[in-house]
N, C-alpha and C positions, 0 to 999 in steps of 0.2 A: 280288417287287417289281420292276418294271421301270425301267431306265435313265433316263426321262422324271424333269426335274426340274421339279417343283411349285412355283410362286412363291409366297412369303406371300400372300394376301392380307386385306385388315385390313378389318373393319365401318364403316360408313360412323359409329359412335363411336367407332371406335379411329382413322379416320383424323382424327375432328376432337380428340380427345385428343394426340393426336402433332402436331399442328396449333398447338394451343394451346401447347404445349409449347416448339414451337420459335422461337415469339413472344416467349412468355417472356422464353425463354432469353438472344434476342437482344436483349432489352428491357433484362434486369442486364446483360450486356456493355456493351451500349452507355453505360448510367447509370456503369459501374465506370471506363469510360474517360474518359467523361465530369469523372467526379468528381476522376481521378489529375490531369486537364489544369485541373481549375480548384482545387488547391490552393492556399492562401494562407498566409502563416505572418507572425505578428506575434511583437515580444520586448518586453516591458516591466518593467522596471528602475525601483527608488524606495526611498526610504532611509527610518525612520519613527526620528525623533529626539526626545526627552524622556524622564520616567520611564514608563514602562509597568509597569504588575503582571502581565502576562502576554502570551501569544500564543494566537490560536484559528484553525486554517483546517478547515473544511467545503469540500472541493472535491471532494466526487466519485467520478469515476473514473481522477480526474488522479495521476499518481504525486508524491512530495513528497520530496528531499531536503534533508536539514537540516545543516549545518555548525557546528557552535563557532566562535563567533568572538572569544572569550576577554573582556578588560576592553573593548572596544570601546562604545565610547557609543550607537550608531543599529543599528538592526535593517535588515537589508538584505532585500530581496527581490525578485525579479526570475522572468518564467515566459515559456515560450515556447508560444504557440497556433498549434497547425495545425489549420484549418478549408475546406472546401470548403462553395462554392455560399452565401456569405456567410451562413453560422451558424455564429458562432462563440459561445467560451462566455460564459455573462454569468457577471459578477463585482462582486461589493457587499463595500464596504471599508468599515470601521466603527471607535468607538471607544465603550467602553461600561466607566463604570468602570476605566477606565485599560487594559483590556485591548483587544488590538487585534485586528479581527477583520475575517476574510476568507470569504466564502461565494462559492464559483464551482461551475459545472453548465455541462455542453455540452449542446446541447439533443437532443431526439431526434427523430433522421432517419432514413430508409430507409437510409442507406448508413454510417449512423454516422462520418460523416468529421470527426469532431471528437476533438482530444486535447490535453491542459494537461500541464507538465512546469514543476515550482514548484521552484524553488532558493533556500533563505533562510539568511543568517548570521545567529547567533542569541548574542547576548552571554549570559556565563555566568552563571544562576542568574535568567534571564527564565523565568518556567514556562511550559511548549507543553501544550497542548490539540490533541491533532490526528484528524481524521475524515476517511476515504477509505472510500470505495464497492468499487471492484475496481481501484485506485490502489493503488500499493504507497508504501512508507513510509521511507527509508533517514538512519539517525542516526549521523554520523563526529562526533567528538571532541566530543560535548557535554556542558557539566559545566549540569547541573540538574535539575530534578522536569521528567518528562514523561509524558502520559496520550495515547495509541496507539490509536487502534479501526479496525480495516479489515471491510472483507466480506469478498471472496476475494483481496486484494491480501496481499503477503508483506510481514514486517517487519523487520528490516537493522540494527541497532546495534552500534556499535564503537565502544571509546575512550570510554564513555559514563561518568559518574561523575557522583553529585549523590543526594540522600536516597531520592527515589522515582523508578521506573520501573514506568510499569503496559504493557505492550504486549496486545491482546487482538487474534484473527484469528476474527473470526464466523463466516466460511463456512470454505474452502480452504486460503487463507494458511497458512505458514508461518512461525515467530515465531523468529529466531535474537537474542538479546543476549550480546556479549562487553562486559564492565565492565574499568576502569582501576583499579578502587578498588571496596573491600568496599560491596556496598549494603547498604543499613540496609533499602530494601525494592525486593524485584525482586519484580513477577507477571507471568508469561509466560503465556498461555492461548492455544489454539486449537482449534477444534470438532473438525476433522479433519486440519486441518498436522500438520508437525511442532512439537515446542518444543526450541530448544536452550539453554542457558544456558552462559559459561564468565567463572569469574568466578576472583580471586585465591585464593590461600590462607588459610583463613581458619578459624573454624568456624562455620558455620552451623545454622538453624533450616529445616530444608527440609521442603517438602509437593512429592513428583511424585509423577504418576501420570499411567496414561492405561489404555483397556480393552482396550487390545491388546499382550500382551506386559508388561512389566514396566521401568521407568523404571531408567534408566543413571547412575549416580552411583558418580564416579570422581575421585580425586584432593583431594577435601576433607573434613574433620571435619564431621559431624552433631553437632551437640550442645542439648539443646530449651530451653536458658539459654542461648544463644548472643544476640548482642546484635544480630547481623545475619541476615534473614529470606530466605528464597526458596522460591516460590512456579512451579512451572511443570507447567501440568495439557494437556492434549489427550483430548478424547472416544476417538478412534482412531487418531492418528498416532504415533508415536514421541518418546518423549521423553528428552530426557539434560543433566546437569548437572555441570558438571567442571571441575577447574582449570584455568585458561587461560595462558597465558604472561605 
């Protein structure tokens, strides 16, 4: 083979494929920079006062932390929206039956520049209804019945105490609950997360399992007359159940 070097050269389809391409390309650049420079961010803050029989929020893919906010009389809630290219998300407030309900959606764009971040203090013994999309889910010091369903968002409870806790992760999610106090009924579930549960001393009525490997239960009494239940399954992630501090 001789010292002469050969240049590519490309079919008169590969040079309009490479063509295309680099159009493309500069086409997202341009949208992505576009999109960073017209950022907007709103904060909305409201207090929802009288009896309530519950709480519901449907929002999404918005993530949701929930606080305790003990003997408190009004239900707080406050979220913050980052949106580009003026789509931001819609949101419908409602009252139905004394429960109060929230449905918010970002809408869908090429660039997905939308995202919702829900913060609510939630007085003790309000029951939560709560739905997330690929929104995760996070519970500090809440004493009541609460029902949990995400897609691939994770779920987060600490400090939580009150009769029932259902937490379910449909896709990915991950489902960790640490409890203050023995529940009467915990069910942790997730298709492919993990599940953790860590709950007092006690003895319980427990159901784990998952299809991979074999469930981790450590530090409490199994007993199947036990007056307080737990419930924490995974198709394939790993699962464990344990005394907690």
């Amino acid at each position: 083979m001789s010292g002469e070097t050969r240049a590519l050269r490309l079919s008169p389809w590969g040079r309009l494929v490479a063509a295309c391409a680099i159009v493309v390309g500069g086409a997202a650049l341009a949208l992505g920079i576009w999109s960073l420079a017209d950022q907007s961010e709103r904060r909305v803050s409201y207090s929802v006062r009288g009896m309530l029989n519950g709480l519901t929020l449907d929002v999404g893919d918005a993530d949701v932390v929930v606080t305790g906010a003990g003997q408190t009389a009004a239900l707080a809630v406050s979220h913050v929206d980052r949106y580009g290219f003026g789509h931001d998300a819609q949101v419908r407030r409602s009252v139905d039956a004394g429960v109060f309900r929230v449905w918010s959606r970002c809408p869908t764009t090429v660039l997905h520049g939308c995202s919702v971040l829900y913060r609510v203090a939630v007085p003790d013994n309000l029951p939560l209804n709560i739905h997330t999309g690929s929104g995760s889910v996070t519970l500090r010091g809440y004493h009541g019945s609460a029902r949990i369903t995400t897609g691939d968002g994770d779920v987060d409870v600490s400090g939580w105490c009150g009769f029932s806790l259902q937490a379910r992760a449909e896709g990915h999610g991950d489902v960790t609950a640490g409890t203050a106090c023995a529940p009467q009924r915990l069910s942790l579930r997730s298709t492919t997360g993990a599940v953790r549960a860590r709950v007092p001393a006690g003895r319980y009525r427990i159901d784990a399992s998952t299809a991979t490997g074999s469930p981790v239960v450590r530090g409490i009494a199994t007993d199947a007359d036990a007056p307080y239940a737990i419930q924490a399954l995974s198709s394939s992630g790993p699962v464990s159940v344990e005394r907690g501090p």
